[in-house]
N, C-alpha and C positions, 0 to 999 in steps of 0.2 A: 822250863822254856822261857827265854829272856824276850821281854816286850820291849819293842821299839819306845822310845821316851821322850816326845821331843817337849824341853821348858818354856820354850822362847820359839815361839811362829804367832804371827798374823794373820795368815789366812793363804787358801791355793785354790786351784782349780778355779782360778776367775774371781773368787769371792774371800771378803775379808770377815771374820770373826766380829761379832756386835754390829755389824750393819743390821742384817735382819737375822732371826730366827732360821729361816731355812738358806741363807747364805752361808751363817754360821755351819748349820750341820751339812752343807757342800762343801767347804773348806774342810771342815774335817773328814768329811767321805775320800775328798783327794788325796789326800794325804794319808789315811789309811790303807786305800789302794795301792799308796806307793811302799806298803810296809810298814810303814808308821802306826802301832798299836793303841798309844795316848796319847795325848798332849794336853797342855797348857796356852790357855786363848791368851796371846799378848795383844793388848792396845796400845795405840802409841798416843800420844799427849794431844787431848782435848779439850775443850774448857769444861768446866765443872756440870753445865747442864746436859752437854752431851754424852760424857762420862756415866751420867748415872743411869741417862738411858741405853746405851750401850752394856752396860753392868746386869742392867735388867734382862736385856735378850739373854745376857749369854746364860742369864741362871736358867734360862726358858731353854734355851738348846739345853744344859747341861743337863736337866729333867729329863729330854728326849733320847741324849746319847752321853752313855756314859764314859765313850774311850773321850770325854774333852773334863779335864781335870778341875779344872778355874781358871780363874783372871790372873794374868801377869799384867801388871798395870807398870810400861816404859814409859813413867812421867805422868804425871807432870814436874816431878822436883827435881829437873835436868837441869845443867849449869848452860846459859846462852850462849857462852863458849865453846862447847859443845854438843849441841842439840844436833847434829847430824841431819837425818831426813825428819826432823819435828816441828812444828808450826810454834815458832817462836812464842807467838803472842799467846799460846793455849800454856804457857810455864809459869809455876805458880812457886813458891818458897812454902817449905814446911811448915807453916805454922799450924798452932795447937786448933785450931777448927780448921783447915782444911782436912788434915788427918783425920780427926771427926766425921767431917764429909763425907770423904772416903772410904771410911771401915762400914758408917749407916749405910753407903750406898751399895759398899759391897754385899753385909748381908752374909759376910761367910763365905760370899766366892772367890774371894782373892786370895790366892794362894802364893805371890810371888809381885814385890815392889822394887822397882828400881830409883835407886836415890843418889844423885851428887852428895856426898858430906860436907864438902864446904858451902854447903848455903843457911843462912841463919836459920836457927832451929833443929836440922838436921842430925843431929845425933837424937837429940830428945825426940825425935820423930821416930828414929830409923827403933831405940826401944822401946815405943808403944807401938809398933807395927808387928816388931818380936812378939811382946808378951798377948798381944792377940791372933798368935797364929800363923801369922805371915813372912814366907821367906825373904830378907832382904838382901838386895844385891847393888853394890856398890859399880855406877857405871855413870855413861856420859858426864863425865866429872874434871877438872881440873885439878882436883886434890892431888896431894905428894902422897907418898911412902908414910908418914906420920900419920897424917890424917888418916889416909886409908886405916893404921893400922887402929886409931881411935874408933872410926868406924868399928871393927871387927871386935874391938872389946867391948862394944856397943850391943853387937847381937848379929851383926851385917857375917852373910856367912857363903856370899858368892859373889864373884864380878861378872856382868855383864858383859859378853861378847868382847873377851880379853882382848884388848891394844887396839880396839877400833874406838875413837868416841872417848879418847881418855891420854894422857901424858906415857909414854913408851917409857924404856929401860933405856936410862945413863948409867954413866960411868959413876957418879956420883948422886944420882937420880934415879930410884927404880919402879915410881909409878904405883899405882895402884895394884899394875900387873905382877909386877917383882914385890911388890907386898904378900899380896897374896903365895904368890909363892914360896914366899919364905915362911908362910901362915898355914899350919894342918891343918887350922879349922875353916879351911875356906878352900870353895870349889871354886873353876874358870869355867867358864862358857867359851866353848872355840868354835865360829863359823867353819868350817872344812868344806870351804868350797874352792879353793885355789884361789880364791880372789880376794876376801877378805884379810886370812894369814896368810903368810909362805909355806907353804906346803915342809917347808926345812924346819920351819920355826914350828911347826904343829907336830912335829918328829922328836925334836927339843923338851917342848912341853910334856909331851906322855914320858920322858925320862925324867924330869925335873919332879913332876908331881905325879908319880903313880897315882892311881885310884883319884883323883880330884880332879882329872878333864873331862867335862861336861858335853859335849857335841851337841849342836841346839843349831837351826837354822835359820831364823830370825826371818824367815821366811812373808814375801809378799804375795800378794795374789796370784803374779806369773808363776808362782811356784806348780809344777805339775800342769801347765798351763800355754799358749803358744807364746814366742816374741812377740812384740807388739808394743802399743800406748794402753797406759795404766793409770792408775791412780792410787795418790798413796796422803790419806787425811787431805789436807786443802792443794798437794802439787800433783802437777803431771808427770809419769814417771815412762822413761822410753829401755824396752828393755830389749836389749839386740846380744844375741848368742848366749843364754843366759844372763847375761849381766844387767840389773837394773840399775839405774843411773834417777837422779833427781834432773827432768828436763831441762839441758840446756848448761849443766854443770858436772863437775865428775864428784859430785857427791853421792855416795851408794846411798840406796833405798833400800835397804834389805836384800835379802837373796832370793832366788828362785830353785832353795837348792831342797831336795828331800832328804831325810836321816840316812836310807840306805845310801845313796851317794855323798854324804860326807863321809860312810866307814871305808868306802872302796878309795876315797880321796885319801885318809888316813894310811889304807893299806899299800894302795901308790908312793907315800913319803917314805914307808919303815918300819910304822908300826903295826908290832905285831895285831892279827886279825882279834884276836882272845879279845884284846887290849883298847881295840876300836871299839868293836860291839857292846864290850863292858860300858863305855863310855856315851853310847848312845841308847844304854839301856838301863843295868842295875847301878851305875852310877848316879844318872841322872835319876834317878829316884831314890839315892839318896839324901842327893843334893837338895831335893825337892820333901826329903822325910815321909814316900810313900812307904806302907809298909810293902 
């Protein structure tokens, strides 16, 4: 029987992951209900003291419930370029003691980091995050197609929420995204909410890269939860018809989308059902190195 898998969510049903203890295990209650079997608690970019308290809850939830896997930590080693919905001023460069920082604080719960590779230090980061366990994923980045693939010979062995938050495919330019694609040792991460990819392009991808698309929902608190005002780390977030928005601009804030509504999104474009499922379940635990 295949388990729902989502790598990348923040939090639903009202409540984000590392706020409190029993927020944490209501976002995950939500999102189980909605089919969802596991997940991985993502944070988004904090300064370092709130970071390690937030690390703390979640090892506390994860004690209590065990469909929440660990910490996906989205930053702090995001490029200011594009940090998307992230609090600019909480972004930090990889060097050799924040990494330090970070592995003490996690403690063994971080299971998944996201890193721009062009920021100094960055490579030598991305393999001391590898040889201690932790999957890295190359995202919110400026990097080319080289870099990325420097990245990837590094240990980096997934992109973050492909073509959102990162350089797209040229003619002569193919991004992180077209790296990766061109690279078997690396998964994609696809939003499948209709708003993040084209629905045509998420069709694309599952022919391009059998077995490596990832389905992950990057999911914010509206997830499973009504339209409204929200909040997401220090912004206001306005979320009308599913869609969250960062107040006031059309920067997305993540999604409000569930796992089982990204495969019927998928089966909507073309691909085949097998093919979806796979992707929101035993792939994503590949990607992730569950057994």
């Amino acid at each position: 029987m295949r388990v729902l898998t989502d790598i990348h969510c923040h939090g639903g049903g009202g409540h984000y992951f590392g706020t409190t203890v029993e927020g944490s295990l209501a976002a995950a209650a939500a999102h189980r209900a909605a089919g969802t079997g596991e997940m991985v608690a993502s944070l988004v970019s904090m300064p370092m003291t709130a970071l390690r308290d937030a690390l703390a809850v979640l090892r506390d939830a994860m004690s209590v419930d065990p469909s929440i896997l660990g910490a996906h930590l989205e930053g702090p080693f995001l490029a200011p370029a594009r940090k998307g919905a992230h609090d600019p001023h909480a972004l930090l460069e990889p060097t050799p003691e924040a990494v330090s920082q970070i592995l003490a604080a996690g403690d063994g719960a971080i299971r998944q980091i996201t890193i721009a590779p062009e920021l100094p230090g960055a490579l030598d980061a991305i393999e001391r995050f590898v040889d201690a366990g932790v999957v890295v994923a190359v995202g919110h980045s400026e990097a080319d197609a080289g870099l990325a693939h420097a990245a990837f010979d590094r240990g980096a062995t997934l992109v973050t929420h492909a073509f959102n938050a990162m350089r797209g495919i040229a003619a002569r330019e193919i991004g992180p995204a077209g790296a990766a694609l061109a690279d078997e040792r690396v998964f994609l991460e696809v939003i499948a909410d209709g708003i993040h990819v084209d629905p045509r392009l998420i069709e694309s991808l599952f022919r391009a890269a059998p077995g490596r698309i990832v389905l992950v929902t990057d999911a914010m608190s509206a997830a499973a939860a009504p339209d409204g005002a929200y909040t997401l780390g220090p912004f206001d977030v306005d979320v009308h018809d599913g869609r969250a928005l960062i107040a006031g601009t059309d920067t997305l804030a993540g999604s409000t989308l569930t796992l089982a509504a990204a495969i019927d999104t998928c089966v909507a474009a073309g691909v085949p059902e097998e093919q979806a499922a796979a992707a929101a379940s035993t792939v994503a635990r590949d990607a992730l190195a569950v057994a």
